[in-house]
C-alpha positions in Angstrom: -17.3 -7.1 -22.6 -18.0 -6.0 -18.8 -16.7 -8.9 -16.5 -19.5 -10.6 -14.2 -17.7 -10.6 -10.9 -19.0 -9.4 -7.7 -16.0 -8.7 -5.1 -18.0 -9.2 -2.5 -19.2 -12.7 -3.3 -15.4 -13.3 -4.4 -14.7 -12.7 -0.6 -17.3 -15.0 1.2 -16.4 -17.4 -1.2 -12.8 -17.5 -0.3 -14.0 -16.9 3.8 -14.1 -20.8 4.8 -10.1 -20.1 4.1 -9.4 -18.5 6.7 -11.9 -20.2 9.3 -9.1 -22.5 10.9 -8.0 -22.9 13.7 -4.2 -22.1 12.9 -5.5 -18.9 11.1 -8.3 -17.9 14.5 -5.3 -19.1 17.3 -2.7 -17.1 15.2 -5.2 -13.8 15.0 -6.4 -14.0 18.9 -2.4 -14.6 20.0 -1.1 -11.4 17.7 -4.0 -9.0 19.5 -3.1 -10.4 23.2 0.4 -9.7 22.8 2.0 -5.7 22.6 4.9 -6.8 20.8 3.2 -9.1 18.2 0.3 -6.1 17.7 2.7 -3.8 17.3 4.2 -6.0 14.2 1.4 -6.6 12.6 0.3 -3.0 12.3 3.7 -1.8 10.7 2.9 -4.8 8.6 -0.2 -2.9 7.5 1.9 0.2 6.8 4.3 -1.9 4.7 1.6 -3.5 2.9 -0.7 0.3 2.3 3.2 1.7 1.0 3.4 -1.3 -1.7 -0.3 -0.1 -2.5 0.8 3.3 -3.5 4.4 2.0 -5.3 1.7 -0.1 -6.8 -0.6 3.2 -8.2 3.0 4.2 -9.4 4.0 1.7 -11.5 1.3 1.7 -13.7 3.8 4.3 -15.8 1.3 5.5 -18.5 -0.1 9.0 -18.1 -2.6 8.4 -20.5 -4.1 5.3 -18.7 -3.5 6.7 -15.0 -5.8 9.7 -16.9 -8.3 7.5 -17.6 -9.2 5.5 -13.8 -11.4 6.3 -11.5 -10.2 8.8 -8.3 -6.5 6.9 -9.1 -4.6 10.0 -7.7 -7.1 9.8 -4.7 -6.0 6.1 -3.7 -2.4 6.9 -4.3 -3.0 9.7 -1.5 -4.6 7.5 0.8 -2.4 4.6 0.7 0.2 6.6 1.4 -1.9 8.4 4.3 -2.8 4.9 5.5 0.8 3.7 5.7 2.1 6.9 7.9 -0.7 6.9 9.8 -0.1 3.5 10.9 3.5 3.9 11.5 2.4 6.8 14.0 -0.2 5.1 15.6 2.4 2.1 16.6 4.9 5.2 17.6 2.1 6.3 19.8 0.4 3.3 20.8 4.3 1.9 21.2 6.9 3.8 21.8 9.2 1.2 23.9 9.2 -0.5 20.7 11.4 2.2 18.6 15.2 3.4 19.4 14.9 6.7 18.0 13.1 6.9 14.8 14.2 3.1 14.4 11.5 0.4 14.9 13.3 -2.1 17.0 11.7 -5.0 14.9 11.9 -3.2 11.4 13.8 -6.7 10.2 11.6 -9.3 12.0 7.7 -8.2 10.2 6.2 -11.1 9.7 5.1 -11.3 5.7 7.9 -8.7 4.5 8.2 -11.1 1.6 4.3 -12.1 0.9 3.5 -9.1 -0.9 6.3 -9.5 -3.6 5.6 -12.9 -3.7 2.1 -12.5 -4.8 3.0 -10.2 -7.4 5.7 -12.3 -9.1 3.7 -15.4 -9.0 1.1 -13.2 -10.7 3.1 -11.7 -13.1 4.5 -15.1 -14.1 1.1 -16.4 -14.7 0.1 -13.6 -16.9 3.1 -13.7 -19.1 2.7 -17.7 -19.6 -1.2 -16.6 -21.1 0.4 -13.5 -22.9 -2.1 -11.5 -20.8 0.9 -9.1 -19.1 0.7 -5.5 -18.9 1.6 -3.3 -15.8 -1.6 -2.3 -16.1 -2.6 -5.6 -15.9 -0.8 -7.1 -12.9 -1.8 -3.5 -11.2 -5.5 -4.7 -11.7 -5.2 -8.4 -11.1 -3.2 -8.1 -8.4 -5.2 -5.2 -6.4 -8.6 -7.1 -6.6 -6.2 -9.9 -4.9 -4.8 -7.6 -2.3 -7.9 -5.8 -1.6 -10.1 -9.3 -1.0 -7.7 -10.4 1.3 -7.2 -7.6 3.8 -11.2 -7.3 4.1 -10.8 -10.6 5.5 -8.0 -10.8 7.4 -8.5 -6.7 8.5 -12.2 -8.0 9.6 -10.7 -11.1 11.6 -8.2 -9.0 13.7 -10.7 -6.5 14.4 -13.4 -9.2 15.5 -10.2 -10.9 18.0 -9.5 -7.1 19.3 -12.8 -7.5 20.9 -12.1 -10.4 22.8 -8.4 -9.3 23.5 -6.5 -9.1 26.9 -4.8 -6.1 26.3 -6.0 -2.0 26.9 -9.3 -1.2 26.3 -8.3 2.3 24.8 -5.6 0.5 23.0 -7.7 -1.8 21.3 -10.2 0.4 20.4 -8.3 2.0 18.8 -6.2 0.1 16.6 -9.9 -1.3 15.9 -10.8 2.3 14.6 -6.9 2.6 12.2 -8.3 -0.8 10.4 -11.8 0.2 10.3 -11.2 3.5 8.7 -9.2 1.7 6.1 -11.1 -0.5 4.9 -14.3 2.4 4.6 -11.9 4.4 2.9 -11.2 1.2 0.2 -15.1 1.1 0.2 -15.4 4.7 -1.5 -13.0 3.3 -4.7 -14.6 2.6 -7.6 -14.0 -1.5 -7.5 -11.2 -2.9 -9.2 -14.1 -5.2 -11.2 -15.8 -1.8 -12.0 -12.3 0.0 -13.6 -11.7 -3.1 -15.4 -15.1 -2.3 -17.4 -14.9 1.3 -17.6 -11.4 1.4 -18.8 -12.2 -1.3 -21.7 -15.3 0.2 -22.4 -13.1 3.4 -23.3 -13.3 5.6 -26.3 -10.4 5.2 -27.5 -10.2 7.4 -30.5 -8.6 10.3 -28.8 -6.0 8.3 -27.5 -2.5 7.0 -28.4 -1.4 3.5 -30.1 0.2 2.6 -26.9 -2.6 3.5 -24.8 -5.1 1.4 -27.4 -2.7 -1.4 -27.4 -2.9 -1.4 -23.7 -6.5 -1.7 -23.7 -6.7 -4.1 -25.9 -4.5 -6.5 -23.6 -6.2 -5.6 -20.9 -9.7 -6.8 -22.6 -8.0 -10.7 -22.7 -7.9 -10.2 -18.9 -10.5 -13.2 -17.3 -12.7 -13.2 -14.5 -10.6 -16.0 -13.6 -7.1 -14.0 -13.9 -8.8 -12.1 -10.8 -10.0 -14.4 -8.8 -6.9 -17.0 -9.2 -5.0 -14.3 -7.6 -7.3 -13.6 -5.0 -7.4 -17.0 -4.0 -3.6 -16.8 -3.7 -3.4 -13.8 -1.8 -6.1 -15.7 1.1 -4.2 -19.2 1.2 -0.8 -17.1 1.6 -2.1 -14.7 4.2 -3.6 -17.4 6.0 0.0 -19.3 5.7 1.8 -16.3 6.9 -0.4 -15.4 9.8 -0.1 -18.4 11.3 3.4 -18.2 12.6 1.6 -15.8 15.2 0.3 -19.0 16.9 3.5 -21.0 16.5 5.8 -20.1 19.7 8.9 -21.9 19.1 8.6 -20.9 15.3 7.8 -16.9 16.5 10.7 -17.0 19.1 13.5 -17.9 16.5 11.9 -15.7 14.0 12.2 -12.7 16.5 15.6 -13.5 17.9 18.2 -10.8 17.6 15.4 -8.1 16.6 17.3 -4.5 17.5 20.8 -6.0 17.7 
């Protein structure tokens, strides 16, 4: 049975979230400062590396076979977090010691992917629901609704920001092309469907078996997680706008 979930009504329904001021003071601090930019974007390239690990660890051929331009996203995540890591080279190079980034220890949310993933996980397993398959899914559709939000936030406060023009602009462009490139996937909602809708006959008892876990799944295993993955982000973010809380995070970065 096809799930009736729109991920784009999924996103402005989660939206007010992240209109706050501790979420809109912590996004118009991180743009105005090099240092705090320059974080957030290898952020970004952590977060589009756990995409790809994530496209990895799905572990069966068979089902990888089966989605949608899979081998495609695995390519581009990985493009996206490079890319980024150049841009910040580029954009900052007082910021790296060689090939070292100076605060490789000190990005902010290094723990807030994993933790979205195990709290996930451990949900699905209480509801018998887990698969690898399944937490890939589930947790995607959360990932994916919450950096068009918090993506489109940052790029709306670059407009407004203190900082370089030309630098600005085009940091603006690395997050814009992201999220068009995430626009050209088939939707997470949409490989759900296609993949349970399967003919399975050609295919193997562990593949079948797969599928047929994956069926359980519920429009509300998705959009739990999505929920999640905004109230975390917007949690996270917000240390951006906390100075005292910023400046003991940061201290000894490079030593």
């Amino acid at each position: 049975m096809a799930l009736a979930l729109d991920e784009d009504a999924v996103r402005e329904r989660l939206r007010p979230l992240t209109e706050v001021p501790t979420f809109s003071q912590a996004v118009a601090r991180l743009v105005d400062e090099p240092v705090l930019l320059s974080i957030f974007l290898m952020g970004v390239s952590l977060g589009e590396g756990l995409g790809e690990a994530g496209v990895a660890a799905i572990g069966e051929e068979e089902i990888a076979t089966l989605m949608h331009d899979l081998r495609r996203q695995e390519l581009e995540e990985h493009g996206h977090m490079e890319g980024t890591r150049l841009v910040v080279r580029e954009l900052f190079p007082e910021h790296f010691d060689g090939d070292r980034y100076r605060y490789a220890d000190r990005l902010i949310g290094t723990d807030y992917y994993y933790a979205i993933c195990e709290a996930n996980r451990t949900r699905l397993r209480a509801r018998d629901r887990y698969s690898r398959l399944n937490l890939f899914l589930t947790t995607s559709f959360g990932y994916e609704i919450m950096v068009g939000l918090l993506y489109g936030a940052v790029i709306d406060a670059l407009g407004r920001s203190r900082l370089p023009r030309a630098l600005t602009e085009r940091v603006a462009f690395v997050l814009t092309v992201i999220l068009r490139q995430e626009e050209t996937h088939l939707g997470i909602i949409a490989q759900h469907d296609a993949l349970v809708a399967a003919d399975r006959r050609a295919l193997s008892p562990g593949t079948v078996a797969t599928l047929a876990r994956l069926a359980l799944l519920t429009v509300e295993d998705y959009t739990w997680v999505a929920e999640l993955a905004v109230r975390e982000i917007v949690r996270t973010t917000a240390i951006y706008g906390e100075p005292e809380r910023l400046r003991a995070h940061l201290a000894g970065a490079g030593a």
